[in-house]
C-alpha positions, 0 to 999 in steps of 0.5 A: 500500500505505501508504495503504491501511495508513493508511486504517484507523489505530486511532492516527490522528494527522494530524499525524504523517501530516504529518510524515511526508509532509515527511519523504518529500519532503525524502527524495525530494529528498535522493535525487535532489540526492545522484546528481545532485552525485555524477555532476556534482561532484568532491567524491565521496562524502566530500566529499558526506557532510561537506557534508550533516552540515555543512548539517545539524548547525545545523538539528538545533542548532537543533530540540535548543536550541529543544525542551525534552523533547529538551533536558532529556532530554539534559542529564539523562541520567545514562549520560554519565558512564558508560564503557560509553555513551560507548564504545557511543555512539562505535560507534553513530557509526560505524555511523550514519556506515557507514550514510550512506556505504553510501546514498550509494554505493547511490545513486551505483551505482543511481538515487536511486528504487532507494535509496528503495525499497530503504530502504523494504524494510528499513522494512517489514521492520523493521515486520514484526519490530515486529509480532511482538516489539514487542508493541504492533501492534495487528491490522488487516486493511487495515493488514496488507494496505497492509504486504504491498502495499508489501513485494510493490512493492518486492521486484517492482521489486527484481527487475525493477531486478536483472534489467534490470542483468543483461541490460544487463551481458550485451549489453554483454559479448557485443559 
């Protein structure tokens, strides 16, 4: 379904399509290291998330001293001062760090696979409210069949995970 949404892009940018094929393999990975340290590590799910931030803040150090827009951006920003950001801000921290521990436990649960696609469900999700209040989608007919492909994927391979569950918790209740 994603590449058939891609074939047609009005705004085709190989170099975003770039980015975003790293970014579903370092996703990919991410999945399936995470079930593998939470089924063989003692650390849990805290400790696996302390560790993740702690490998990931020099990374991001890094791309933020090192790219000027986001650099500038920040430093300029003028609602820092502000008492309603700074409150606003620390919640969104806490909804980030709710999320992350809610992925984790998704993938401790389930498999690393139905993270992912459970993850891509809420994309496609979020891409159909975008097309209808973001304003800036711009129709086309294979692009709007690649979305529902996808959607149509990953909500068959919700259900057949579901039921699988439910009638593996049924055998093993009725012996």
């Amino acid at each position: 379904g994603a590449s058939l949404a891609a074939l047609n892009d009005l705004s085709f940018n190989f170099y975003c399509y770039i980015w975003i094929f790293i970014n579903d393999i370092a996703t990919s990975a991410n999945g399936v290291l995470m079930k593998q340290y939470l089924n063989k590590s003692d650390f849990g799910q805290f400790g696996l998330l302390f560790y993740n931030s702690l490998i990931s803040f020099p990374v991001l150090l890094l791309v933020f001293l090192f790219n000027n827009d986001i650099y500038n951006e920040t430093i300029s920003f003028d609602g820092w001062s502000l008492l309603s950001f700074k409150v606003l801000f620390f919640i969104s921290s806490i909804l980030g760090f709710l999320l992350n521990l809610s992925i984790i436990y998704c993938t401790k649960v389930n498999s690393a696979l139905t993270t992912a696609v459970i993850g891509a469900l809420k994309n496609i999700l979020s891409t159909f409210i975008g097309m209808v209040l973001g304003g800036d989608y711009v129709f086309n007919i294979l692009n709007f069949l690649g979305i529902n492909i996808s959607l149509i994927g990953s909500v068959i391979y919700a259900y057949i995970t579901f039921n699988t569950k439910q009638q593996n918790n049924k055998k093993i209740q009725s012996k």
